[in-house]
PyMOL Python script that loads the backbone (N, CA, C, O; Angstrom):
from pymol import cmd

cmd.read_pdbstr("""\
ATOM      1  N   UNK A   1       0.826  -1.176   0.000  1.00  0.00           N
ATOM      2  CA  UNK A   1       0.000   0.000   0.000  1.00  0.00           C
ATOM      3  C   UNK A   1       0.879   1.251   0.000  1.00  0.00           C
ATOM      4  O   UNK A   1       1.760   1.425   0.842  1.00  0.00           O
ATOM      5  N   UNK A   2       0.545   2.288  -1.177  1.00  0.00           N
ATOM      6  CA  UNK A   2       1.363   3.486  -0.991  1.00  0.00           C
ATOM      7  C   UNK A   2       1.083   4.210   0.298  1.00  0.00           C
ATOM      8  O   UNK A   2       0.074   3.788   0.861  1.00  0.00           O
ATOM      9  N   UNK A   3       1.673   5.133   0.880  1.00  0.00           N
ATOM     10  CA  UNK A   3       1.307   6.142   1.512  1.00  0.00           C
ATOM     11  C   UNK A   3       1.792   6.989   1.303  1.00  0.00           C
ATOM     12  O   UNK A   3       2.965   6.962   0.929  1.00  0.00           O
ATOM     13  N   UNK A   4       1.017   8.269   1.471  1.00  0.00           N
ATOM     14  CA  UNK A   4       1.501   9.560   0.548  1.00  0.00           C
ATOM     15  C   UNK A   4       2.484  10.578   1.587  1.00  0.00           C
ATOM     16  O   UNK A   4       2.060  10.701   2.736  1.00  0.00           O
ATOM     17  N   UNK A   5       3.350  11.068   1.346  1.00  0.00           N
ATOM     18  CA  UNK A   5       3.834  11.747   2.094  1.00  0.00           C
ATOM     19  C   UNK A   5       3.946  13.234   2.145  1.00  0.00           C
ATOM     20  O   UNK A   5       3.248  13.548   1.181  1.00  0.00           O
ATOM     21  N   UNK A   6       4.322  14.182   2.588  1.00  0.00           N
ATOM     22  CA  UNK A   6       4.882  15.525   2.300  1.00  0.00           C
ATOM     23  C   UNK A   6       5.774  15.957   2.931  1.00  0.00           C
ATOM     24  O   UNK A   6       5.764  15.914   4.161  1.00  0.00           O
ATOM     25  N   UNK A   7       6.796  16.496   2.204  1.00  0.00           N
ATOM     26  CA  UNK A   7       7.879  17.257   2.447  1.00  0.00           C
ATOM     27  C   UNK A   7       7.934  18.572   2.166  1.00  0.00           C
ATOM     28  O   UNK A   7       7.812  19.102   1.062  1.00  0.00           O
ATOM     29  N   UNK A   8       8.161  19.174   3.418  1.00  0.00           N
ATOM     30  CA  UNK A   8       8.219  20.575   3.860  1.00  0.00           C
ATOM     31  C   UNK A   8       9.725  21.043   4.230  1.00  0.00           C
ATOM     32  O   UNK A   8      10.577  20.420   4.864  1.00  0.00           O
ATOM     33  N   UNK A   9       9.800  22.414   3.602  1.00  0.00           N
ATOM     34  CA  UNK A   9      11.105  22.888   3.581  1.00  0.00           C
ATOM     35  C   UNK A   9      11.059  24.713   4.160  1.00  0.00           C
ATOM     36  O   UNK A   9      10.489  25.661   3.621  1.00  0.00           O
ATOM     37  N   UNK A  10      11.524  24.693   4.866  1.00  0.00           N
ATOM     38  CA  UNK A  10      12.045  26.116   5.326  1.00  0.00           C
ATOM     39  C   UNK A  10      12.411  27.269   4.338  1.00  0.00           C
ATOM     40  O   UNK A  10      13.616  27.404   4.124  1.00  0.00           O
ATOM     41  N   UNK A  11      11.283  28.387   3.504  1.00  0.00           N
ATOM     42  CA  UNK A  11      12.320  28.730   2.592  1.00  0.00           C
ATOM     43  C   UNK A  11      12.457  30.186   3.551  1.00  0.00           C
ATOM     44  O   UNK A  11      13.663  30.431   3.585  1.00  0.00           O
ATOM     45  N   UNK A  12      11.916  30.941   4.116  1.00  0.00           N
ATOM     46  CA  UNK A  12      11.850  32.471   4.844  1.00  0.00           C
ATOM     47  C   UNK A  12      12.036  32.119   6.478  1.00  0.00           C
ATOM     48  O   UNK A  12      11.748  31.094   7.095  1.00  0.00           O
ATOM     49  N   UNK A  13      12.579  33.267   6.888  1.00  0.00           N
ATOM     50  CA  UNK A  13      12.869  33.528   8.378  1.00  0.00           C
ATOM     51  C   UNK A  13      11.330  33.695   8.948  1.00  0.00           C
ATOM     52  O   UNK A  13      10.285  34.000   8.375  1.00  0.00           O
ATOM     53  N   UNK A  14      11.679  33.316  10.530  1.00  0.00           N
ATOM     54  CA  UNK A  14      10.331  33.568  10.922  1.00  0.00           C
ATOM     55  C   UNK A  14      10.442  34.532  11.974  1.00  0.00           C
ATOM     56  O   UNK A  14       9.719  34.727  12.951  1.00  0.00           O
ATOM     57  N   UNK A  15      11.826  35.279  11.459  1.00  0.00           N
ATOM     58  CA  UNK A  15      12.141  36.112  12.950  1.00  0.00           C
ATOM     59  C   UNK A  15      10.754  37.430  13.261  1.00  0.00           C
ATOM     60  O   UNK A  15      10.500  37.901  14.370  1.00  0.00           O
ATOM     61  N   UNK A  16      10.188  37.715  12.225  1.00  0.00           N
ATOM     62  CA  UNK A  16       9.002  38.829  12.282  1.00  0.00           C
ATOM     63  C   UNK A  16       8.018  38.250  12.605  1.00  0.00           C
ATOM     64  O   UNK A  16       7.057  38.943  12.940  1.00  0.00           O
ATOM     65  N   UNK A  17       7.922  37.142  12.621  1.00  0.00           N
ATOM     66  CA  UNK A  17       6.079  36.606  12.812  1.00  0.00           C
ATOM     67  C   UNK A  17       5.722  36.397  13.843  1.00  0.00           C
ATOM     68  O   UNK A  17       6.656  36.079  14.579  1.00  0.00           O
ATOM     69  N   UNK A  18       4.349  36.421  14.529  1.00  0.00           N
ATOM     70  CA  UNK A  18       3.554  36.081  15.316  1.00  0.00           C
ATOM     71  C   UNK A  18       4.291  35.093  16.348  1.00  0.00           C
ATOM     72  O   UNK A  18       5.354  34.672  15.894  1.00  0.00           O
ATOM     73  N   UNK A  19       3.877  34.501  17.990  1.00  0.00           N
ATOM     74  CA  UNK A  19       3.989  33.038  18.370  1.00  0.00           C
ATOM     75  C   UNK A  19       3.907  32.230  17.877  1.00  0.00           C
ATOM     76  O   UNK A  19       4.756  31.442  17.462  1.00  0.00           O
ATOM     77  N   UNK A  20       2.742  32.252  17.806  1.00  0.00           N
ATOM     78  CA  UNK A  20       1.991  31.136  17.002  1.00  0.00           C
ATOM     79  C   UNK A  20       2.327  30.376  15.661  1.00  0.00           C
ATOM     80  O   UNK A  20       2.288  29.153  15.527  1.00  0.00           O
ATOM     81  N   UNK A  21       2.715  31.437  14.542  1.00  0.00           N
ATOM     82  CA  UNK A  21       3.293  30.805  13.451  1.00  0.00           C
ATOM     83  C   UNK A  21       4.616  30.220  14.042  1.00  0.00           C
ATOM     84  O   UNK A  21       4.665  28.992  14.102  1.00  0.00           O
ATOM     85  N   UNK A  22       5.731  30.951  14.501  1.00  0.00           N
ATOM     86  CA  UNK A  22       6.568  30.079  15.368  1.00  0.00           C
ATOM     87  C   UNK A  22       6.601  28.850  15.761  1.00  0.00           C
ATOM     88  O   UNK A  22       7.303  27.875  15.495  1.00  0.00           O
ATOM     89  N   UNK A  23       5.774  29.048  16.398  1.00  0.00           N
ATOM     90  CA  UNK A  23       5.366  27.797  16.788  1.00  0.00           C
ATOM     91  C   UNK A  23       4.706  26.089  16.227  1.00  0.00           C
ATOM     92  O   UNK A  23       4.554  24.973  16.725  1.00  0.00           O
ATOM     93  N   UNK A  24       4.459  26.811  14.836  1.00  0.00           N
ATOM     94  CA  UNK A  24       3.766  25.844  13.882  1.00  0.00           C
ATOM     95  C   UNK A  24       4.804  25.575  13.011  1.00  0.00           C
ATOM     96  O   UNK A  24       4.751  24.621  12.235  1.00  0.00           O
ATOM     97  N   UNK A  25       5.786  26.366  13.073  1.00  0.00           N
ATOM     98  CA  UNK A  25       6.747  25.695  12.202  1.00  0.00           C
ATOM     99  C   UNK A  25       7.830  24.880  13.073  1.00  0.00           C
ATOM    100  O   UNK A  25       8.651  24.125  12.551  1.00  0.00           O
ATOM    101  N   UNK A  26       7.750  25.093  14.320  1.00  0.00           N
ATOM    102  CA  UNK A  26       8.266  24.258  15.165  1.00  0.00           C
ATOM    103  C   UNK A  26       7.565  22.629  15.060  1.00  0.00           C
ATOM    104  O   UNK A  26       8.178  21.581  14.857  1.00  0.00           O
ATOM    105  N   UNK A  27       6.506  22.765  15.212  1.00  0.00           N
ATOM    106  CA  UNK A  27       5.636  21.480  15.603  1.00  0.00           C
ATOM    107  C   UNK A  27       5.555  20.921  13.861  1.00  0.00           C
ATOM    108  O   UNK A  27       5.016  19.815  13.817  1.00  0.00           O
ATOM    109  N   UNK A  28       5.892  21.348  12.726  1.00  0.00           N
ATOM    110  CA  UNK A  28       6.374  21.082  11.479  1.00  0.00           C
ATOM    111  C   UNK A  28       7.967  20.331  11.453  1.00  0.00           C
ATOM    112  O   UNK A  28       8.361  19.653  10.505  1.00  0.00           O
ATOM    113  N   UNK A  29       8.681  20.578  12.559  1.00  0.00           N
ATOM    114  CA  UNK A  29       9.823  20.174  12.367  1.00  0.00           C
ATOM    115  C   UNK A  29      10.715  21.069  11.944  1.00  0.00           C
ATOM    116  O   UNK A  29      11.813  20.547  11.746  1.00  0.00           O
ATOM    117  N   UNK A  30      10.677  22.136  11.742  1.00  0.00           N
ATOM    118  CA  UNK A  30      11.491  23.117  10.944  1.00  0.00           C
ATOM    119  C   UNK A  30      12.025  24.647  11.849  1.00  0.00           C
ATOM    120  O   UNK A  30      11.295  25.625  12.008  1.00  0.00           O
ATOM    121  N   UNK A  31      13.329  24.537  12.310  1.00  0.00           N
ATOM    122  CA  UNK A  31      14.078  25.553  12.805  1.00  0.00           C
ATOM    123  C   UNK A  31      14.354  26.291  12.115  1.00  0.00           C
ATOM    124  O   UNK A  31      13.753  27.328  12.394  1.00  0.00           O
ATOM    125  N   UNK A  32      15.118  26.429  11.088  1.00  0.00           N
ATOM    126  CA  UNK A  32      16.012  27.454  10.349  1.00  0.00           C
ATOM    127  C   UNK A  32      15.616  27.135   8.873  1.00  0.00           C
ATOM    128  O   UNK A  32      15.014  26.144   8.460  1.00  0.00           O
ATOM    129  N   UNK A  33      16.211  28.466   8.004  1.00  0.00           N
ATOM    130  CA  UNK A  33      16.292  28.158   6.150  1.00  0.00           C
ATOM    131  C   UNK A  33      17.031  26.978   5.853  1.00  0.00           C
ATOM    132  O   UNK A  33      18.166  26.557   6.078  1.00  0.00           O
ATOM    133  N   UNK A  34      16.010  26.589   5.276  1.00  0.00           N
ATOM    134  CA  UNK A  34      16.456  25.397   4.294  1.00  0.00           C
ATOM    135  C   UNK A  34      16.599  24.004   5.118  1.00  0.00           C
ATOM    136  O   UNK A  34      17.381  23.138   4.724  1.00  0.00           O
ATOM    137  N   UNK A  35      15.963  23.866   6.047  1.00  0.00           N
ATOM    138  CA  UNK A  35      15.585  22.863   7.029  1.00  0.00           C
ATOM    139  C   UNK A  35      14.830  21.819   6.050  1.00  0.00           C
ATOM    140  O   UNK A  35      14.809  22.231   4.891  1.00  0.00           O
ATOM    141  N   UNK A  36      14.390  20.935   6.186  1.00  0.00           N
ATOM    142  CA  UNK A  36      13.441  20.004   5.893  1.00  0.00           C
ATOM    143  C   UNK A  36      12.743  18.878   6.122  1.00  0.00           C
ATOM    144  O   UNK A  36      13.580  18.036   6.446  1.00  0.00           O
ATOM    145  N   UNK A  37      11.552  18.348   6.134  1.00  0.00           N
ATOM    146  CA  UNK A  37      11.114  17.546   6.859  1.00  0.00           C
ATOM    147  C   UNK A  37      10.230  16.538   6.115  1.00  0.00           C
ATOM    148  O   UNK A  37       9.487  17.057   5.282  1.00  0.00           O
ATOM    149  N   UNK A  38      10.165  15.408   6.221  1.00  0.00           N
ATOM    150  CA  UNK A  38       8.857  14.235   5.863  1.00  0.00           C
ATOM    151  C   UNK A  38       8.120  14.392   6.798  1.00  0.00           C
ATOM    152  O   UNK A  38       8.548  14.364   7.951  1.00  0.00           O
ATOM    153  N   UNK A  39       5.983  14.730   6.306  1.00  0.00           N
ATOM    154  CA  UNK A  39       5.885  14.171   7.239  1.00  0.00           C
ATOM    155  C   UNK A  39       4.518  13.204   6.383  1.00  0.00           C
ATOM    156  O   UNK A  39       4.306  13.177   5.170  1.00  0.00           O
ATOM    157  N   UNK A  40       3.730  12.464   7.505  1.00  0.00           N
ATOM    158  CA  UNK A  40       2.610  12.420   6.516  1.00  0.00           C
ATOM    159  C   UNK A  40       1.467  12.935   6.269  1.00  0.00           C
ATOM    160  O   UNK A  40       0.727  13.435   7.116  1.00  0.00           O
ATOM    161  N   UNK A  41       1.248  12.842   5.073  1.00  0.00           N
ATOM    162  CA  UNK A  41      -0.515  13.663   4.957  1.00  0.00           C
ATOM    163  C   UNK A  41      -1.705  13.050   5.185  1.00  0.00           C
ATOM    164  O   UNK A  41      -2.289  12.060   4.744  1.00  0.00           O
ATOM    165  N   UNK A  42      -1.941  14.021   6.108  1.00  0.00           N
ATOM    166  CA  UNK A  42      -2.816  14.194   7.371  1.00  0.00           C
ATOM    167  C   UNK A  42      -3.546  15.313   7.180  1.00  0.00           C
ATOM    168  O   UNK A  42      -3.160  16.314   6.576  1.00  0.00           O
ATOM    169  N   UNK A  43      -4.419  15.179   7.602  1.00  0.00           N
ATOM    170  CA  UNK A  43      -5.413  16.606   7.959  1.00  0.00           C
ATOM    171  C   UNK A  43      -4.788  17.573   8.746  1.00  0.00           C
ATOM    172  O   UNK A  43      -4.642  18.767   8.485  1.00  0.00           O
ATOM    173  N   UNK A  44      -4.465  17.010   9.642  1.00  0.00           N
ATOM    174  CA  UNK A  44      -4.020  18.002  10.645  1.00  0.00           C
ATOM    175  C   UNK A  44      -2.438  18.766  10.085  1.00  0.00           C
ATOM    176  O   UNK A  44      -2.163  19.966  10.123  1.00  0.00           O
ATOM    177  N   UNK A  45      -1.871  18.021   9.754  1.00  0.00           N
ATOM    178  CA  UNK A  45      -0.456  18.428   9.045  1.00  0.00           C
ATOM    179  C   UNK A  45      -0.898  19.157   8.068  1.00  0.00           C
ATOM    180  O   UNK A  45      -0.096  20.042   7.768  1.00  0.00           O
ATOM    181  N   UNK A  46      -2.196  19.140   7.225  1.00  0.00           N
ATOM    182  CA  UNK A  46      -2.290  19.927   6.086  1.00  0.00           C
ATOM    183  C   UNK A  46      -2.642  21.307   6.900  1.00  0.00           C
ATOM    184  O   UNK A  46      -2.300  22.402   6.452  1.00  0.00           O
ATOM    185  N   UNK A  47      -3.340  21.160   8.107  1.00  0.00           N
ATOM    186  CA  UNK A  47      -3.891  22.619   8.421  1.00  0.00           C
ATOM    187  C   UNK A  47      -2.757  23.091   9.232  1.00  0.00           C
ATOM    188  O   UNK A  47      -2.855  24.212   9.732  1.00  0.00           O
ATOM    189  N   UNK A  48      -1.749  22.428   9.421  1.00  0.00           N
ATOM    190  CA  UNK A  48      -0.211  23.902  10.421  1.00  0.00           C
ATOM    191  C   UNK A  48       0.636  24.293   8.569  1.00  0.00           C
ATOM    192  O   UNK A  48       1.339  25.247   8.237  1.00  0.00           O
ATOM    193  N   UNK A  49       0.225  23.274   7.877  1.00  0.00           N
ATOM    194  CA  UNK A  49       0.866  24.139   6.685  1.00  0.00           C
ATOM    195  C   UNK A  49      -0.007  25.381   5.633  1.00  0.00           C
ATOM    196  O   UNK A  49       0.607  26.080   4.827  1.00  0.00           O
ATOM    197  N   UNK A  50      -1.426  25.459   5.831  1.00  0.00           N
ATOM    198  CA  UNK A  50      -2.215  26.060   5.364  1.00  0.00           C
ATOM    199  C   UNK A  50      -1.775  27.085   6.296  1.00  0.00           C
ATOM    200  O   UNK A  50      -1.752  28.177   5.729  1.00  0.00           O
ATOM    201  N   UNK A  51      -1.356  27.152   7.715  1.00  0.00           N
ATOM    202  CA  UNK A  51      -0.974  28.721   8.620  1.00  0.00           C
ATOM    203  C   UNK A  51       0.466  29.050   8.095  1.00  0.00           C
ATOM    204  O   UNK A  51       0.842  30.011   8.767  1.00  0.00           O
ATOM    205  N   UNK A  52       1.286  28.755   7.348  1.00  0.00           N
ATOM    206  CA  UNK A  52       2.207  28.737   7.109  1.00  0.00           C
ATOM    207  C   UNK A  52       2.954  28.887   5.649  1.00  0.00           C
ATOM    208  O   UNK A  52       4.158  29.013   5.426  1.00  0.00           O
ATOM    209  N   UNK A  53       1.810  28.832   4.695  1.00  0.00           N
ATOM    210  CA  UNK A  53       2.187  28.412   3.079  1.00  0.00           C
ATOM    211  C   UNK A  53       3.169  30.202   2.991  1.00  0.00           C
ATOM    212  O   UNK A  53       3.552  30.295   1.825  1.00  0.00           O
ATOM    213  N   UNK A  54       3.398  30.850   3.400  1.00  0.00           N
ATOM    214  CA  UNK A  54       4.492  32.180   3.131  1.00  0.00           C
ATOM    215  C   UNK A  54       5.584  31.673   3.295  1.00  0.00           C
ATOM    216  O   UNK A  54       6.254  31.729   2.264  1.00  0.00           O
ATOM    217  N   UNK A  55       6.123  31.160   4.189  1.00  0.00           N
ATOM    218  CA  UNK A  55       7.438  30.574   4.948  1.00  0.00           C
ATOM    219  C   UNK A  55       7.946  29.247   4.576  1.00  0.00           C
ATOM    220  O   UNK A  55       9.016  28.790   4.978  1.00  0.00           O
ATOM    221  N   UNK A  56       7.096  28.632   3.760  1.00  0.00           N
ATOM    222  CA  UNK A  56       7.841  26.934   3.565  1.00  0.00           C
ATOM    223  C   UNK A  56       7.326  26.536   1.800  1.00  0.00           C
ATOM    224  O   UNK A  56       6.740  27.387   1.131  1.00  0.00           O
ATOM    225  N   UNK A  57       7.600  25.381   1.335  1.00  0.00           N
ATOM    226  CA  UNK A  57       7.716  25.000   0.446  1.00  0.00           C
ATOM    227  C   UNK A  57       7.165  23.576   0.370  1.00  0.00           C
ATOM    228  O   UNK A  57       7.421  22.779   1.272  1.00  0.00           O
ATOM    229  N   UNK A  58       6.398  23.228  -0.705  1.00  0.00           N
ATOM    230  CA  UNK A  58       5.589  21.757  -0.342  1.00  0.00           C
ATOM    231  C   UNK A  58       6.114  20.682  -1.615  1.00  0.00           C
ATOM    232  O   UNK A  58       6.295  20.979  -2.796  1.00  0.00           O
ATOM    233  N   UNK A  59       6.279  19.431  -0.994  1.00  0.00           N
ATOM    234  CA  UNK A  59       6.548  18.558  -2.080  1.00  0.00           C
ATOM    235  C   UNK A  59       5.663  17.344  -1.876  1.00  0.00           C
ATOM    236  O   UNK A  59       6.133  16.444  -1.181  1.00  0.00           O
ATOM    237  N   UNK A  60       4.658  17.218  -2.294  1.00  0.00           N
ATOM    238  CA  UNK A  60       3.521  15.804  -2.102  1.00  0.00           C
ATOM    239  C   UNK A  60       4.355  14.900  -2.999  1.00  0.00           C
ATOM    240  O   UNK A  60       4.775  15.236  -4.106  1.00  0.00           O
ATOM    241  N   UNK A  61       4.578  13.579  -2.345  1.00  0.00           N
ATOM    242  CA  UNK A  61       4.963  12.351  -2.752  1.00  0.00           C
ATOM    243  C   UNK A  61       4.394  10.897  -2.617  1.00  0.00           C
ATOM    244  O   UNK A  61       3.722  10.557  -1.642  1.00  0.00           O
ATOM    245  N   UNK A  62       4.654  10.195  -3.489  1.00  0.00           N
ATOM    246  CA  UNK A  62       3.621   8.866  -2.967  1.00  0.00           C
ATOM    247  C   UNK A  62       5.072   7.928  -2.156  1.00  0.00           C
ATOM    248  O   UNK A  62       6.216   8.100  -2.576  1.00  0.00           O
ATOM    249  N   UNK A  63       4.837   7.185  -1.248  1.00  0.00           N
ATOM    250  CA  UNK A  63       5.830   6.342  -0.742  1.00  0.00           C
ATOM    251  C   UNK A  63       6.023   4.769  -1.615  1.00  0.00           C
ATOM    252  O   UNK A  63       5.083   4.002  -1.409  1.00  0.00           O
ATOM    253  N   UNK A  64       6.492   4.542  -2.010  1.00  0.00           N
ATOM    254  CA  UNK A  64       6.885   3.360  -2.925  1.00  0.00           C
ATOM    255  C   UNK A  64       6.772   2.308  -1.871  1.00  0.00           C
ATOM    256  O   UNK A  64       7.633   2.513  -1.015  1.00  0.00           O
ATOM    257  N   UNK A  65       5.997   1.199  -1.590  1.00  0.00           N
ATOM    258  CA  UNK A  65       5.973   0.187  -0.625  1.00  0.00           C
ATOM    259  C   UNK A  65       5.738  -1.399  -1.675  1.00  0.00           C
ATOM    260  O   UNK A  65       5.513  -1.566  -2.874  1.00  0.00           O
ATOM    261  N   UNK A  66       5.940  -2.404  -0.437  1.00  0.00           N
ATOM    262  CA  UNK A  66       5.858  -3.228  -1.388  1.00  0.00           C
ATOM    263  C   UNK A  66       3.861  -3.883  -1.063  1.00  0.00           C
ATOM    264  O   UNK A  66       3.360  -4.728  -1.805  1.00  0.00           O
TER     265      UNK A  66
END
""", "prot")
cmd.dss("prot")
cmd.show_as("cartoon", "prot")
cmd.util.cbc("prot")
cmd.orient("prot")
């Protein structure tokens, strides 16, 4: 069975923004530019990246399984 994944990448600083976005790119996995992360797609993972689509970069992938 595939499972789909997404990879998220750090492209902007978050030194101006809110807590909260801070904070969502924390709980994303992502400290600094050009960071990056797998995670899977999820609802909930889709909605801290919907608070976030200024600051990161999206790559939807299918996982190759056997």
């Amino acid at each position: 069975m595939a499972e789909k994944t997404i990879t998220v990448r750090q492209k902007r600083s978050y030194i101006a923004c809110m807590p909260k976005t801070r904070g969502t790119l924390r709980a994303l996995g992502l400290r600094k530019i050009g960071d990056t992360n797998v995670l899977p797609d999820r609802p909930e993972i889709r909605g801290m990246i919907a608070r976030v689509p200024h600051l990161i970069e999206i790559i939807v992938s299918d996982k190759k399984g056997s």
